[in-house]
C-alpha positions in Angstrom: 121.3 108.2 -52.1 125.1 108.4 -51.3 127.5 110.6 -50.0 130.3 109.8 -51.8 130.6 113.3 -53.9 129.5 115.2 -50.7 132.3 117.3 -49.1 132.2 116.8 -44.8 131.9 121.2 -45.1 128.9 120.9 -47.7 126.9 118.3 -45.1 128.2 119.9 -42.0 126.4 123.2 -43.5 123.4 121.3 -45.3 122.9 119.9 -41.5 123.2 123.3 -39.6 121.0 125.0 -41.6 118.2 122.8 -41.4 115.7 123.8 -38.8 112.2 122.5 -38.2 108.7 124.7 -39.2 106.3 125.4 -36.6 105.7 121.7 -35.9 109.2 121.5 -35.0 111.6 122.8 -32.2 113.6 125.8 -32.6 116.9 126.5 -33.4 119.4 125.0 -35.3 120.1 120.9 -36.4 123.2 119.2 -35.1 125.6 118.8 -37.9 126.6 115.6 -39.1 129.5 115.7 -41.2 129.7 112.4 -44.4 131.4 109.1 -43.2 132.5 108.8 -47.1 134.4 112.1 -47.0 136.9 110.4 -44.7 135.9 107.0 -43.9 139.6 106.7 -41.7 138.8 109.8 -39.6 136.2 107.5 -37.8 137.0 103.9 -38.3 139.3 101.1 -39.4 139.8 97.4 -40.5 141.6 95.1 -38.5 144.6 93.0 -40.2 141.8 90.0 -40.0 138.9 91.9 -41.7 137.2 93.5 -38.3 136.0 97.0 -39.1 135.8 99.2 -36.4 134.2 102.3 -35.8 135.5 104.7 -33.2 133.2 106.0 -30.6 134.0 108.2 -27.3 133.2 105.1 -25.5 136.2 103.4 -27.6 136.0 101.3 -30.5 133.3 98.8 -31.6 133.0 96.1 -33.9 130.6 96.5 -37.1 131.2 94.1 -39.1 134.0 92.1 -41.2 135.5 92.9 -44.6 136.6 90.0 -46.7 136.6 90.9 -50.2 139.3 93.1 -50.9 141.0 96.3 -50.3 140.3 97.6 -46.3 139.7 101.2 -48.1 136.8 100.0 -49.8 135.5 97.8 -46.9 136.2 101.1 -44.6 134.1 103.4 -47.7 131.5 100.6 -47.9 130.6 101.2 -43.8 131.1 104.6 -44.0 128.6 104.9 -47.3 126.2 102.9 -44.8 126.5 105.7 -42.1 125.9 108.3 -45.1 122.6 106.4 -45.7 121.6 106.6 -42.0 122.1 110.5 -42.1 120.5 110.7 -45.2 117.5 109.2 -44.2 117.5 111.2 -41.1 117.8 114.3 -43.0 114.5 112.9 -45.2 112.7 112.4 -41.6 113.3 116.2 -41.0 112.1 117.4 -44.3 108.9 116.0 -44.1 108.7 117.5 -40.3 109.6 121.3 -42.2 107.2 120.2 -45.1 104.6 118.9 -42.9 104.2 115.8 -44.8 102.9 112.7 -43.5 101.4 112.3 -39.9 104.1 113.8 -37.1 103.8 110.6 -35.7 104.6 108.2 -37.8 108.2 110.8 -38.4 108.6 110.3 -34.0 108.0 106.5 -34.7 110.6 106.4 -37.6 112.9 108.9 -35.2 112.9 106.5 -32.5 113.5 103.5 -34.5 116.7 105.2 -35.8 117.8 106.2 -32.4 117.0 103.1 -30.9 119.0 101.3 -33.3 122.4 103.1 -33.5 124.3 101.3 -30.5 123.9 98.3 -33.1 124.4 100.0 -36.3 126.9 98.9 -38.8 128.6 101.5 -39.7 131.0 103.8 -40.3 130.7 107.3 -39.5 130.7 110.8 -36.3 128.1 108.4 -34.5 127.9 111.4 -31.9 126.9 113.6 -34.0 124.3 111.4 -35.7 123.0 110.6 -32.0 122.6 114.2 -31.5 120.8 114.6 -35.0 118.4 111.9 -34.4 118.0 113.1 -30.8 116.7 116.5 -32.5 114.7 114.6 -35.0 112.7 113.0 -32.1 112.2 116.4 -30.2 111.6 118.3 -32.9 108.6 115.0 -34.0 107.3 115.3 -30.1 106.5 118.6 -30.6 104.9 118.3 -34.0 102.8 115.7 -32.8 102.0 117.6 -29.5 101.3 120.4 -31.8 99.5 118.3 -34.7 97.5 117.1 -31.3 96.5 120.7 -30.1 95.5 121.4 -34.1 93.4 118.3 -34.2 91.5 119.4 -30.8 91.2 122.6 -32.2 89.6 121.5 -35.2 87.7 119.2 -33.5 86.3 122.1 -31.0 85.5 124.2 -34.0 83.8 121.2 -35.8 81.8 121.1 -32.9 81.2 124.4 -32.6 80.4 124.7 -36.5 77.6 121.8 -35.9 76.6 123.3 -33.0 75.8 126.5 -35.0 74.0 124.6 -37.6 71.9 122.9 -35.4 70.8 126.2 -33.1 69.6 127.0 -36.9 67.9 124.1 -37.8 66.2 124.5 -34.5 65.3 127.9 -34.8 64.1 127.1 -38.9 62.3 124.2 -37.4 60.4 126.2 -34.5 59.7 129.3 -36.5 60.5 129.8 -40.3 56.8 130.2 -42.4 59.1 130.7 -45.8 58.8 127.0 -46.9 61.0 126.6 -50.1 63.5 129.3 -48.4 63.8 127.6 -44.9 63.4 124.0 -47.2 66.7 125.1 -49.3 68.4 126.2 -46.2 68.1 122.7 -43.9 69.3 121.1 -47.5 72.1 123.1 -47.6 72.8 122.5 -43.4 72.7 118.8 -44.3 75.2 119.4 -47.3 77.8 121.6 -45.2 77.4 118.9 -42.5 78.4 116.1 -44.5 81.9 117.9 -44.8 82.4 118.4 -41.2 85.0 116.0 -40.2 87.2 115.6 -36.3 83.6 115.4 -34.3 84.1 112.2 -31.6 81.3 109.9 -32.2 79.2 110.4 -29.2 78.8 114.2 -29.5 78.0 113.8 -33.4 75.3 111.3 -32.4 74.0 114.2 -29.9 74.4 116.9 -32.9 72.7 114.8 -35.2 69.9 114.1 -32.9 69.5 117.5 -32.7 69.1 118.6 -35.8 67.2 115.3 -37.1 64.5 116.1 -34.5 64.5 120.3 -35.4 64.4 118.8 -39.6 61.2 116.6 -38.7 59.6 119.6 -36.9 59.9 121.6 -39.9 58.7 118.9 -42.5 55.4 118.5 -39.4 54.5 122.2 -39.6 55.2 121.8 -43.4 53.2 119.2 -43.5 50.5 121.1 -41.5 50.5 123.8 -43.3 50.2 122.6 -46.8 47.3 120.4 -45.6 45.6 123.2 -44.4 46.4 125.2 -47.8 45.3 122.2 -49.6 41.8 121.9 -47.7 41.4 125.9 -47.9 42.1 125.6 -51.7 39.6 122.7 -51.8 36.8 125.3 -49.8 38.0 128.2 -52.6 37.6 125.8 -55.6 34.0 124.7 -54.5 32.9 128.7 -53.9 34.3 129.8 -56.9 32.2 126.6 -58.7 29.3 128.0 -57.4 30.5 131.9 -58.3 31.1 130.5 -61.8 27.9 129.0 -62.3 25.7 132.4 -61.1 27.6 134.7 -63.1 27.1 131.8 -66.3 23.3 132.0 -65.5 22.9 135.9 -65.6 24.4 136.7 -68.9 21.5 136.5 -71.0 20.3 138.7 -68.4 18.3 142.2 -69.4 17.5 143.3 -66.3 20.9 145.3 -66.8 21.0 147.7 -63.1 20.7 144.7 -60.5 22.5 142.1 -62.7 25.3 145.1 -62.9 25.6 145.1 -59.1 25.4 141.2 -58.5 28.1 140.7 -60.5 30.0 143.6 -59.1 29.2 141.4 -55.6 30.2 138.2 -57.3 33.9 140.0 -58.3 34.2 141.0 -54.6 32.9 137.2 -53.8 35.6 136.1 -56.1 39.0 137.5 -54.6 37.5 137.0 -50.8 37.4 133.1 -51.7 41.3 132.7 -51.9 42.9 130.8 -54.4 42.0 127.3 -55.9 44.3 124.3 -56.7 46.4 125.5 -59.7 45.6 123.4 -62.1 41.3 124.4 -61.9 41.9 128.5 -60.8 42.9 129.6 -63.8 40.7 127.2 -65.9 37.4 128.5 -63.7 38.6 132.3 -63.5 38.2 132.0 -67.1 34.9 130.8 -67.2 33.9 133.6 -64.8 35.6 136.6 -66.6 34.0 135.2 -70.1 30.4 135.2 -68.6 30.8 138.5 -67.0 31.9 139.5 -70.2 29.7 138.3 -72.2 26.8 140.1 -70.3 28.7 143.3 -70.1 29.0 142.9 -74.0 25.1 142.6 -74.4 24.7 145.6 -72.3 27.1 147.5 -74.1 25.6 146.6 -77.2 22.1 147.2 -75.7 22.8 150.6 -74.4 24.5 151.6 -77.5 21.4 150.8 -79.0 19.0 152.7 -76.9 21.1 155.7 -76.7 20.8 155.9 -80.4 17.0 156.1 -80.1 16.7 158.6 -76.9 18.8 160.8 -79.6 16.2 160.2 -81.9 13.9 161.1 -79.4 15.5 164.1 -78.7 15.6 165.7 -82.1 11.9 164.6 -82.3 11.0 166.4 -78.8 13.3 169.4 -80.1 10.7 169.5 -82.9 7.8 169.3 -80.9 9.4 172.2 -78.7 9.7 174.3 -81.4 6.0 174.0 -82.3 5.0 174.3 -78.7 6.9 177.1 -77.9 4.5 178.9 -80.6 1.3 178.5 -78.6 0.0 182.0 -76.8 -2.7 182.0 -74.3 -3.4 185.4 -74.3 -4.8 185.4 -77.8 -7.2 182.1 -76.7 -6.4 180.7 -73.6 -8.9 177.7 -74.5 -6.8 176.6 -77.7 -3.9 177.8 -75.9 -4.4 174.5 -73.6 -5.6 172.3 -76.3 -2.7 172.7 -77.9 -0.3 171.9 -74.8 -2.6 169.0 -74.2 -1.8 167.8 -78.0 2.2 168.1 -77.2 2.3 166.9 -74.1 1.1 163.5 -75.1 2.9 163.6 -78.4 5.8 163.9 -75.9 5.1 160.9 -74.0 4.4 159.5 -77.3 8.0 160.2 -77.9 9.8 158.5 -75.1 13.0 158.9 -73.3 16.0 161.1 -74.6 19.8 161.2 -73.3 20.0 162.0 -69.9 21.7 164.8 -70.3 19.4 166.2 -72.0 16.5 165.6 -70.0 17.1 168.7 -67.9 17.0 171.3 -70.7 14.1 169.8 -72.6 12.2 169.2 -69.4 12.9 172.6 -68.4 11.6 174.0 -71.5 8.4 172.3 -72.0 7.7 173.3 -68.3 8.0 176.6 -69.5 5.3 176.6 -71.8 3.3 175.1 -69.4 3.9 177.6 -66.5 3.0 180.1 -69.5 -0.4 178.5 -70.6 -1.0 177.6 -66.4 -0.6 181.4 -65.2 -3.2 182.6 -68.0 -5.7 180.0 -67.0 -5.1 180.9 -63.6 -5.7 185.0 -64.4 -8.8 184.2 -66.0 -10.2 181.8 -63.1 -9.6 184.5 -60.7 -11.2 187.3 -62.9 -13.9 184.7 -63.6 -14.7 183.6 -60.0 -18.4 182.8 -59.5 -18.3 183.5 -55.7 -16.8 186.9 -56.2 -19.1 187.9 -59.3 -22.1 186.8 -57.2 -20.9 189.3 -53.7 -19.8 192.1 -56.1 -24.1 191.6 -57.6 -25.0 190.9 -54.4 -23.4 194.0 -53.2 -24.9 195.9 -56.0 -28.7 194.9 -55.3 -28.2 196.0 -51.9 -26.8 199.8 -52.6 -29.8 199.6 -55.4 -32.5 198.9 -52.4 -31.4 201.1 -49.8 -31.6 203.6 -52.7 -35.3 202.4 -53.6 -35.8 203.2 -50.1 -34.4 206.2 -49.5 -36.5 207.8 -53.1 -39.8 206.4 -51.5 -38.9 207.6 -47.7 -38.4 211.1 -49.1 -41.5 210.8 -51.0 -43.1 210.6 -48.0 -41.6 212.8 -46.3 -40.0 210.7 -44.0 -36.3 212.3 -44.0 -35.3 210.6 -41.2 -36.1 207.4 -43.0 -34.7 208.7 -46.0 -31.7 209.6 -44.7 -31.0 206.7 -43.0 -31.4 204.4 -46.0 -28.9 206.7 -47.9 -26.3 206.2 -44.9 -27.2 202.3 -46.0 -27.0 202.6 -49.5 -23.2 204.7 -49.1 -22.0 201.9 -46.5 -22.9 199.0 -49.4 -21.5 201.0 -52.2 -18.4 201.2 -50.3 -18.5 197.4 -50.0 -19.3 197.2 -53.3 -16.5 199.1 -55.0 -13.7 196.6 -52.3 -15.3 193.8 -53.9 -15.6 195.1 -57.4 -11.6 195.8 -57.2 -10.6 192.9 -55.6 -12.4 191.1 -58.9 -10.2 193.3 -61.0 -7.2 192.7 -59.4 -7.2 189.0 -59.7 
């Protein structure tokens, strides 16, 4: 890059309005106007071919020009100065644009400076000293900033590992969610990887850390899928030995108890916990097709029988019918003959619905209550006991009597009288007695 179409007003402003970004100093760059604008303004050649550039010090030597015209020798030196700014100017762009590492810019800065007592060339050296001179302050402070950033992101790194360590702790201690806290230390270890700026010996100390909090997780892991593994071994021998009863009872008729021990092995079934995938489902199946396969038969078997106790009940609604036709009071002695004749027909018969046992029940009980109270009527009118007092009452009311005739026909009225006071008291027992026979 040149200078040669560059006007000393266009650099002079290109140079003052160049200031640094945040990495930089504030304020304004020193301007530097081209050498090649005016190449005389700042130096000359010598009748022998000496070119000079002037300085405030006085002039100084920067080389010779042999090949021609002292204009172009002067231009030639003074291009060489444009150069220098130029790349000066390149050193504070990439300060503004914050490319490259501050540092190596202070470096570069530096050099420059350090070599423009020497420099051959043409050009407001001054200036260029004061431009450079702002260059390197401007680089200090970007790399004293760049410095403070790195520290920062260094103490944030730390703290960033820190954080995911105190998790990894706290996961490793505590979490019971396996695949969860699992997928979370993965994605720890992931985010860690990208964690740059930690100093070695505190990383080692992080890492420690969380490689010891990692192993505690995978040992309680561990632990506890052993233990799952040894409680689903326990569940898949119990629910063999579940499987097997409820296989052996479902050619079972004993249909009440069978009912209720498979009811038991159901409850049996969920208290045992779950088996090793690959055999629970394979043995719950075995379990739910025998206790199917009894429940069927019972099905099928009480569909049966409740076909037949309907049977039975339009039989013993026949047999009603007919019994419900006997009356005692006509003859109580065929009257019972003829219950006894239902009654065992009824038995005969068997069991109906149970909801209709009540209402046939209760009517054949009816007829018997009705045959039962006539039989009991007669017995009581029928009682030997009270026949025999009511006759042995009578003889005695028919002896005082005898007596009473044959005392008078002696003339013994005292006697006679006497045995009628006998006679009256015993007819008066007599009459109690014969009611109490005709009440029963």
């Amino acid at each position: 890059m040149t200078h040669q179409d560059t006007t000393p007003e266009t650099a002079a402003n290109k140079a003052a309005d160049s200031t640094t970004g945040k990495a930089g100093t504030a304020g304004t760059a020193p301007a530097v106007p081209a050498a090649s604008a005016d190449p005389s303004k700042w130096g000359r050649v010598d009748t022998d071919g000496t070119v000079y550039v002037r300085t405030t010090d006085g002039e100084r030597a920067v080389g010779s020009w042999q090949a021609g015209d002292t204009a172009e020798g002067l231009a030639h030196y003074a291009r060489k100065f444009d150069d220098m700014l130029t790349e000066v100017e390149l050193l504070e762009t990439r300060l503004s644009t914050h490319a490259g590492e501050p540092k190596h810019t202070l470096t570069s800065a530096r050099h420059l400076r350090d070599g423009l007592a020497e420099a051959a060339v043409v050009g407001d050296l001054e200036a260029l000293a004061a431009r450079v001179d702002h260059v390197v302050a401007s680089a200090e402070q970007a790399v004293e900033h760049a410095k403070a950033e790195k520290e920062q992101a260094r103490a944030d790194a730390v703290a960033r590992k820190e954080a995911l360590v105190v998790e990894a702790e706290q996961i490793g201690a505590e979490a019971t969610h396996w695949k969860n806290a699992g997928d979370r230390l993965r994605a720890i270890l992931d985010e860690w990887k990208t964690i740059r700026g930690v100093d070695r010996k505190t990383d080692e100390q992080l890492w420690r850390r969380f490689s010891k909090a990692r192993d505690a997780f995978n040992r309680r892991r561990g632990s506890h899928f052993a233990d799952l593994d040894r409680q689903r071994a326990a569940a898949k021998s119990r629910k063999q030995e579940l499987v097997d009863e409820a296989e052996s009872l479902t050619e079972s008729t004993d249909w009440g108890p069978t009912a209720s021990r498979y009811k038991q092995l159901m409850a049996d079934w969920k208290a045992a916990g779950r088996a090793p995938r690959d055999t629970d489902e394979a043995l719950w199946q075995r379990f739910r097709a025998a206790q199917d396969r009894f429940f069927a038969r019972r099905s099928e078997a009480f569909n049966e029988r409740d076909a037949e106790f309907a049977e039975h009940a339009k039989l013993k609604e026949e047999l009603l019918a007919e019994a419900e036709q006997i009356d005692p009071s006509a003859d109580l002695k065929t009257a019972q003959n003829q219950l006894h004749r239902v009654q065992e027909r009824w038995d005969e018969i068997g069991k109906v619905p149970r909801e209709r046992m009540r209402e046939l029940e209760g009517r054949l009980r009816a007829v018997a209550d009705k045959v039962r109270s006539a039989s009991d009527a007669q017995w009581r009118r029928t009682d030997p006991e009270a026949q025999a007092r009511v006759d042995q009452f009578r003889d005695r009311v028919e002896q005082f009597e005898a007596q009473a005739s044959k005392a008078r026909a002696a003339g013994d009225e005292r006697r006679a009288k006497k045995a009628d006071e006998q006679a009256q008291q015993w007819r008066e027992w007599l009459s109690a007695a014969e009611q109490a026979l005709a009440d029963r």
